[in-house]
C-alpha positions in Angstrom: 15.4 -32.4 0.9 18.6 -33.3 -1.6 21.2 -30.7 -1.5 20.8 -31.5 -5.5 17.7 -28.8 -5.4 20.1 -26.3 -4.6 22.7 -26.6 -7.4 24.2 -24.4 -9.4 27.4 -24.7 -11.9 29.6 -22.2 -10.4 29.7 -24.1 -7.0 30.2 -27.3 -8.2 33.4 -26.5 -10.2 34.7 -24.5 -7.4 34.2 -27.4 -5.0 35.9 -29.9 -7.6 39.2 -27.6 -7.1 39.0 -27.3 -3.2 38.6 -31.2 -2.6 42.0 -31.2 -4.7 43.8 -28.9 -2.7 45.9 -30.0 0.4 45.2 -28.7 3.9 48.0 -28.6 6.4 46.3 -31.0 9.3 49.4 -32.0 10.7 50.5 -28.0 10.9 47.4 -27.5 12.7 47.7 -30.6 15.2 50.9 -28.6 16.0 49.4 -25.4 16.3 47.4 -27.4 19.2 43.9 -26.6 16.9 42.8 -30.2 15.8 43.7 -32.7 18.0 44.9 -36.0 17.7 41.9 -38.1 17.2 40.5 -35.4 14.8 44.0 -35.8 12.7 43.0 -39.1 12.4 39.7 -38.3 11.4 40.4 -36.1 9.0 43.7 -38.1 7.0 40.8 -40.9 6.4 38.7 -38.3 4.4 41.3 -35.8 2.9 41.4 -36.2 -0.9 39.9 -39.4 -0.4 37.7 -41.2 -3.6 34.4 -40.5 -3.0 33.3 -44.5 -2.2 35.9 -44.2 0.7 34.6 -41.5 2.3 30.8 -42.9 1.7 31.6 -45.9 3.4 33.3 -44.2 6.4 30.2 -41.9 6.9 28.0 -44.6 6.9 30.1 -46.2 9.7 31.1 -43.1 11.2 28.9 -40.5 10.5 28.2 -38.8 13.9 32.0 -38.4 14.2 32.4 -37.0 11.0 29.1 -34.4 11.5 30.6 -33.7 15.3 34.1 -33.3 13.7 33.5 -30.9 10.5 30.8 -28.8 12.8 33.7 -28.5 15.9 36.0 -27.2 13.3 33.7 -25.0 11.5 33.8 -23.4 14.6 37.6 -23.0 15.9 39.6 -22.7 12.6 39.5 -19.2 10.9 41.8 -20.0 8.0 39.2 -19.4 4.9 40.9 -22.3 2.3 40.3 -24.6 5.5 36.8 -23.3 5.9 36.1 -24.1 2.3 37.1 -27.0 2.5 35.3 -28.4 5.5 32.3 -26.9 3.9 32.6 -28.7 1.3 32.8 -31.7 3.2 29.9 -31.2 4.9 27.8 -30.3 1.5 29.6 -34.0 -0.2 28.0 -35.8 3.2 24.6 -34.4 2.6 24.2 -34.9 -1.4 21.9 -37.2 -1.6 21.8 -38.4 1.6 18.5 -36.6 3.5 18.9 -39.7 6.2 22.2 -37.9 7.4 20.4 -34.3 8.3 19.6 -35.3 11.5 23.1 -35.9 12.0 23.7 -32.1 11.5 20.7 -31.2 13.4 20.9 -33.3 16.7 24.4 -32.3 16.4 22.6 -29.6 19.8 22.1 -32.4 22.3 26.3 -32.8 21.9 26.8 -29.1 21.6 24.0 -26.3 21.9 25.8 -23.6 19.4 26.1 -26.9 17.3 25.0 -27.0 14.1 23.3 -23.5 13.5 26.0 -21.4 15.8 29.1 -21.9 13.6 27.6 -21.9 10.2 25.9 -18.6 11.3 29.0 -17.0 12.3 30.9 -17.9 8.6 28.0 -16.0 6.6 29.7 -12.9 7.6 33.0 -13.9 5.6 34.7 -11.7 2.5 34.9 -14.7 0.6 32.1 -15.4 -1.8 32.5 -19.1 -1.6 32.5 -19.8 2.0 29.1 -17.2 1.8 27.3 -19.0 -0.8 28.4 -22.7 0.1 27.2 -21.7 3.7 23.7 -20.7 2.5 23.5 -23.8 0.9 24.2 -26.1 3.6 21.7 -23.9 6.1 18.7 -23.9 3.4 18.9 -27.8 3.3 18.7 -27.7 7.5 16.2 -24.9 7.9 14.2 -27.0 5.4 14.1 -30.4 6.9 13.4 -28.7 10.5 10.9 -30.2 12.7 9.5 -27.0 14.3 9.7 -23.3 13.4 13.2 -21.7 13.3 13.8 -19.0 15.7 14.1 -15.0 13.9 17.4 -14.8 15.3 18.4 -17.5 13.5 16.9 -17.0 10.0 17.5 -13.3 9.6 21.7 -13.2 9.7 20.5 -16.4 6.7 18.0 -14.1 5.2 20.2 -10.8 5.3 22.8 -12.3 3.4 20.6 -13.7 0.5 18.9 -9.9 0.3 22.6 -9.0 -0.7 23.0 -11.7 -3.1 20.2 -11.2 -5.1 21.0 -7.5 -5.8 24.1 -8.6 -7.2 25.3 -8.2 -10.7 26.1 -12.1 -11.0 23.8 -14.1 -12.4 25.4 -17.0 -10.5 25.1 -15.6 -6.7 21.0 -14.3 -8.0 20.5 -17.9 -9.0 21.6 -19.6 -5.6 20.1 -17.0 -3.6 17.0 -17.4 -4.9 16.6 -21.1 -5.3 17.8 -20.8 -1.4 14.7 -18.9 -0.9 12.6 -20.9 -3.0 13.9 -23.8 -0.6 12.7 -22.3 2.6 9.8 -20.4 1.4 7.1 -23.3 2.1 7.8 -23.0 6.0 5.4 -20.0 7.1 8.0 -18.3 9.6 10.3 -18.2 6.7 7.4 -16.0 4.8 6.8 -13.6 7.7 11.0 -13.3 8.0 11.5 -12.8 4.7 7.9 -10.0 4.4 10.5 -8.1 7.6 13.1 -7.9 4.7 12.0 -4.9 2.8 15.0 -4.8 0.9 15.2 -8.6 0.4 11.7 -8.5 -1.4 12.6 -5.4 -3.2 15.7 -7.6 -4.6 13.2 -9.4 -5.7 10.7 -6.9 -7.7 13.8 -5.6 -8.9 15.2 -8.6 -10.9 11.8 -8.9 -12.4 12.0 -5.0 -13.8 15.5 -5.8 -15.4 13.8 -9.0 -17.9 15.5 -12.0 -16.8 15.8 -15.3 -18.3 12.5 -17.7 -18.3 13.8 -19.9 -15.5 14.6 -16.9 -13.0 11.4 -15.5 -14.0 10.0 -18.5 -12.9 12.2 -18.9 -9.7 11.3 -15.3 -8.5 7.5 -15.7 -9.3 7.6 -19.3 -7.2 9.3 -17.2 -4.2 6.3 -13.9 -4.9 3.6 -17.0 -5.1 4.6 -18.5 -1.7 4.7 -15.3 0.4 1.2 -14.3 -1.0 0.2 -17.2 1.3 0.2 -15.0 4.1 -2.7 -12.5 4.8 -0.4 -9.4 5.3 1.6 -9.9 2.4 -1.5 -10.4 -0.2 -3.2 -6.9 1.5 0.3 -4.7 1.4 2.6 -6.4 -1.4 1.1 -4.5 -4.4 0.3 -0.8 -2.4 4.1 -1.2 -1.5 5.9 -3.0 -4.5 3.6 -2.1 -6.9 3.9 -5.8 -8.7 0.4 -6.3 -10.4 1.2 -4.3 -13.8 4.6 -5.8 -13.2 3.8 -9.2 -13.2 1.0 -8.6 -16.1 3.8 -7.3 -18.0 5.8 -10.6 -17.2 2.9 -13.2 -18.2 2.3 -11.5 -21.5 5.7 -11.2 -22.6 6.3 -15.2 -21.2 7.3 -17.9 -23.7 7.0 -20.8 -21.0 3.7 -21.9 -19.7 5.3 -22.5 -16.3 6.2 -18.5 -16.1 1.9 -18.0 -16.4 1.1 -20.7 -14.5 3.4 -19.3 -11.2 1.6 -15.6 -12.1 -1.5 -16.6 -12.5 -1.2 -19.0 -9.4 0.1 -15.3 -7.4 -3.0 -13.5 -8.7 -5.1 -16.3 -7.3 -4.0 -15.6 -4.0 -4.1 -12.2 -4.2 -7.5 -12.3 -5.2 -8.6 -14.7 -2.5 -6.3 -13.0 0.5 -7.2 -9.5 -0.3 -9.8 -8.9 -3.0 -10.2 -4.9 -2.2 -6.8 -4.3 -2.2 -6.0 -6.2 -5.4 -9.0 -6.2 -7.9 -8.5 -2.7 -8.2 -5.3 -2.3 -9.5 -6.1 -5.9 -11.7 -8.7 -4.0 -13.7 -6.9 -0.8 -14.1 -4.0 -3.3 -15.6 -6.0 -4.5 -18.0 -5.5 -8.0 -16.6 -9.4 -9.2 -17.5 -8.9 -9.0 -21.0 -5.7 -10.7 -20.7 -7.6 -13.0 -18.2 -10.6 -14.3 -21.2 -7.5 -14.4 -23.7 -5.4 -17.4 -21.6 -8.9 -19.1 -20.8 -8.8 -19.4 -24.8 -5.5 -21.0 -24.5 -4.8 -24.9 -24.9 -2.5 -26.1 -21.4 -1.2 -29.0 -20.2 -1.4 -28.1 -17.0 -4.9 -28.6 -15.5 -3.9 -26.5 -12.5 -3.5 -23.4 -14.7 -6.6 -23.9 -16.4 -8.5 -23.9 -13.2 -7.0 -20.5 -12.0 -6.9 -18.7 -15.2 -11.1 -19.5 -15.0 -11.2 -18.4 -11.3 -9.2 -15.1 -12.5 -11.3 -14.7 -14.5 -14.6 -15.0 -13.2 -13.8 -13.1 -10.4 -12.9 -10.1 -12.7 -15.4 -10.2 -14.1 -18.2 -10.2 -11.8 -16.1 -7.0 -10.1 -15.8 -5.2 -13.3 -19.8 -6.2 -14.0 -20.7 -4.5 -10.7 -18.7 -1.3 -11.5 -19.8 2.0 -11.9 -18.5 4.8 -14.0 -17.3 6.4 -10.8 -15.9 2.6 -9.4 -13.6 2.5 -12.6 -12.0 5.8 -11.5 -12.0 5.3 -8.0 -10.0 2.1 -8.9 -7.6 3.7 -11.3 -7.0 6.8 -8.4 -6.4 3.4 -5.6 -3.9 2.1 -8.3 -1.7 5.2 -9.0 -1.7 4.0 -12.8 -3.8 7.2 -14.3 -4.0 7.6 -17.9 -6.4 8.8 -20.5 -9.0 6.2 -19.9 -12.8 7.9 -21.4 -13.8 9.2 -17.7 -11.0 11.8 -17.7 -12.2 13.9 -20.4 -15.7 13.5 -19.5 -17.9 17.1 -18.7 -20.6 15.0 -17.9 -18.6 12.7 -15.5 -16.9 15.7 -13.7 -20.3 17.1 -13.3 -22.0 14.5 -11.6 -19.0 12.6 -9.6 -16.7 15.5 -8.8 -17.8 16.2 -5.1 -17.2 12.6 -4.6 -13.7 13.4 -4.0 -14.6 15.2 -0.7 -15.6 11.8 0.8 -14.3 10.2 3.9 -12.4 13.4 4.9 -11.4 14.0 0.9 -9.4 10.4 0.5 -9.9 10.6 -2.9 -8.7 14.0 -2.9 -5.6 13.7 -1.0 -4.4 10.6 -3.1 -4.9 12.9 -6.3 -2.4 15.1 -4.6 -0.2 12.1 -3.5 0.2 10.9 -7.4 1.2 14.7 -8.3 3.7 15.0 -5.6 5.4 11.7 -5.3 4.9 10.5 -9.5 7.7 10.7 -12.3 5.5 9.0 -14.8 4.3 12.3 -17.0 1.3 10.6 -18.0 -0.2 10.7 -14.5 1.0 14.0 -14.0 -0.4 15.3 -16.9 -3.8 12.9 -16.1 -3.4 14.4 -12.6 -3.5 18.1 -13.2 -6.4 17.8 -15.7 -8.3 15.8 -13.1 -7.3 18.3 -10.4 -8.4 21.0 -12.7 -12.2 19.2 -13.7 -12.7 18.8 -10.0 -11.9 23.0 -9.4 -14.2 23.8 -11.8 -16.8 21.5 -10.4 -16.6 22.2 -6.7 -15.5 25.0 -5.9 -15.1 24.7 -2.3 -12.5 22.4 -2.7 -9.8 25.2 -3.5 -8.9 25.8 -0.3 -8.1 22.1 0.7 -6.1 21.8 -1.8 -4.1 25.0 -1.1 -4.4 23.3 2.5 -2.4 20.3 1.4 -0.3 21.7 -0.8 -1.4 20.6 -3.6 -1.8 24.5 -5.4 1.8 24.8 -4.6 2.6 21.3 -6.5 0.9 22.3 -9.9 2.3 25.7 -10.1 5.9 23.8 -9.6 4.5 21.2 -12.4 3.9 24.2 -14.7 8.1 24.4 -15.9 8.1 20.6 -16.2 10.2 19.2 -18.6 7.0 17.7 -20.5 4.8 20.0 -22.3 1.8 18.1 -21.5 2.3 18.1 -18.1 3.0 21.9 -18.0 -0.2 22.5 -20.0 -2.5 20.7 -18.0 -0.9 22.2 -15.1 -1.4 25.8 -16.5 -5.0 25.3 -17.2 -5.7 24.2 -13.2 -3.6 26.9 -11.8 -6.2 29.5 -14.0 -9.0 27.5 -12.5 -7.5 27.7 -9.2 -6.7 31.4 -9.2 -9.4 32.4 -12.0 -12.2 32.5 -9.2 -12.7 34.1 -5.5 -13.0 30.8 -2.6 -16.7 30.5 -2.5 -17.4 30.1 1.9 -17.4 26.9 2.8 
């Protein structure tokens, strides 16, 4: 992997001043922290032209891994850090034969190269942070085996703090860090551990970034979709189907669609029952039929905008009235779809709620406890309300869990919709004696 892959404007100004800047060897050689041999070293590479310090790494380059790793880890002065950092990034551009330099740097020195660069990622100073990440996505990358958790989640916490920063700049290196590492499955599980790091993630997309981090965050929600656990929990937990539906409509570069559409394909194939759900409710199989209209260049896009759609299809085919709802309840997205309003649907489907120990029941309840959205409140209460007046019976579990409790508090919301519905099911609620059970 080139260190070019993970390059970004702000960092290469920044290093242009530090290789400038003078660093007091010969105070240090005093100071009994760089020795003799390493003075030497070092006075062949400081603010040498580039050429010169090419040809002495391709002489020298053990040396010059063993000697920027050694003081990595003994000098705590952060210009100095910087700059050997910097040195260490300049050996690598370009130059993927010289990572195993950096890697069988352990056979010399077991804390070598990982323990050192670990240690820096807990610095103040943003530069020495994000030049640090840097160098350690290029190594975790070209690895061999898998990288130990101990290892990749001091990496992994820091980039969850980047990303929920306000600068562009540090969002943009964090992620294309990510993107980096990504492909290597222990990296996926690490990075499915890091609720708040995926989180960072959702949130960028809710805030409308430009197209390439659009694209840069889908890439990084497209590769951890690889793993089973992620494709069944991602959208009950981070709620990103309607959010990346909202992202593919609103794209003006194919690449953007292509890197949704790719994400949907796995989460169709992973994790169909947890998925196809909330696809439908989104509308996403009208959307599907409109980009299988669409001219691409891209033939892998074509194939899984077909396969998207197909598979929605036949799912929404096979539906019932009573699937479609169930599937909007599963989602938490309620609104005024036909069903709601329905006497005739109430009539026939509203004992269906008691299933399976009232599931269907208790999530009703869920969406009017934990929801801000007043549309599914409002959806919520009137459903609540139907099912009362179709099943009696059911008052008492939902005094049981609460749920009586929730819609008399719903009835001096803010929204008169909401309070309306809410009136009309506390009535039904209280309106009749409990029938026995």
């Amino acid at each position: 992997m080139s260190i070019a892959l993970v390059t970004n404007s702000y960092l290469d100004d920044y290093s242009a001043k530090i290789r400038a800047k003078p660093v007091p060897w010969e105070g240090y050689q005093r100071a009994g922290l760089v020795t003799s041999e390493e003075l030497s070293l070092l006075k062949k590479v400081d603010r040498q032209p580039k050429a010169k310090i090419e040809s002495l790494l391709l002489s020298d380059g053990q040396a010059y891994v063993l000697l920027y790793l050694r003081l990595l880890k003994k000098l705590q002065r952060v210009d100095t850090q910087q700059f050997i950092l910097v040195m260490v990034a300049d050996a690598l551009a370009d130059h993927e034969e010289r990572i195993p330099l950096f890697t069988g740097s352990s056979q010399v020195d077991q804390d070598l190269p990982y323990g050192p660069l670990l240690r820096i990622l807990d610095s103040q100073d943003d530069f020495v942070q994000l030049k640090t990440i840097q160098i350690l996505t290029i190594l975790f990358s070209a690895e061999a085996s898998p990288q130990p958790l101990q290892r990749l989640q001091p990496y992994l916490n820091v980039i969850a703090s980047l990303v929920i920063r306000p600068s562009p700049q540090t969002r943009d290196i964090a992620v294309q860090c990510l993107e980096a590492v990504l492909p290597r499955p222990e990296v996926r599980k690490a990075v499915w551990a890091n609720s708040s790091l995926v989180a960072g993630l959702v949130d960028i997309l809710k805030h409308n970034p430009g197209p390439q981090m659009c694209y840069q965050v889908g890439f990084c929600l497209w590769l951890i979709t690889f793993e089973q656990e992620v494709a069944e929990q991602i959208n009950s937990k981070f709620d990103i189907i309607p959010l990346l539906v909202d992202v593919a409509q609103s794209a003006v570069k194919e690449k953007v669609i292509r890197v949704v559409v790719a994400t949907f394909r796995n989460l169709v194939t992973k994790a169909p029952s947890q998925n196809l759900p909330a696809m439908l409710v989104t509308q996403l199989l009208p959307f599907a039929k409109n980009l299988a209209t669409r001219k691409w260049s891209d033939e892998d896009i074509v194939e899984d905008v077909q396969f998207l759609r197909d598979e929605l299809n036949a799912r929404f085919e096979s539906l019932t009235t009573y699937d479609e709802y169930s599937s909007e309840l599963t989602s938490g997205h309620l609104s005024w779809t036909p069903v709601h309003e329905s006497e005739l649907f109430w009539k026939e489907n509203a004992a269906k709620l008691n299933d399976k120990d009232y599931e269907q029941l208790k999530i009703l309840i869920r969406l009017l406890k934990e929801s801000n959205d007043p549309v599914v409140l409002a959806v919520a209460a009137h459903d609540l309300g139907q099912y009362v007046k179709h099943c009696e019976r059911g008052k008492k579990v939902i005094s049981d869990l609460s749920g009586k409790t929730r819609v008399m508090e719903l009835m001096s919301h803010d929204n008169p919709d909401v309070r309306y519905r809410a009136l009309i099911c506390v009535q039904r609620l209280v309106s009749h004696p409990w029938a026995t059970v």
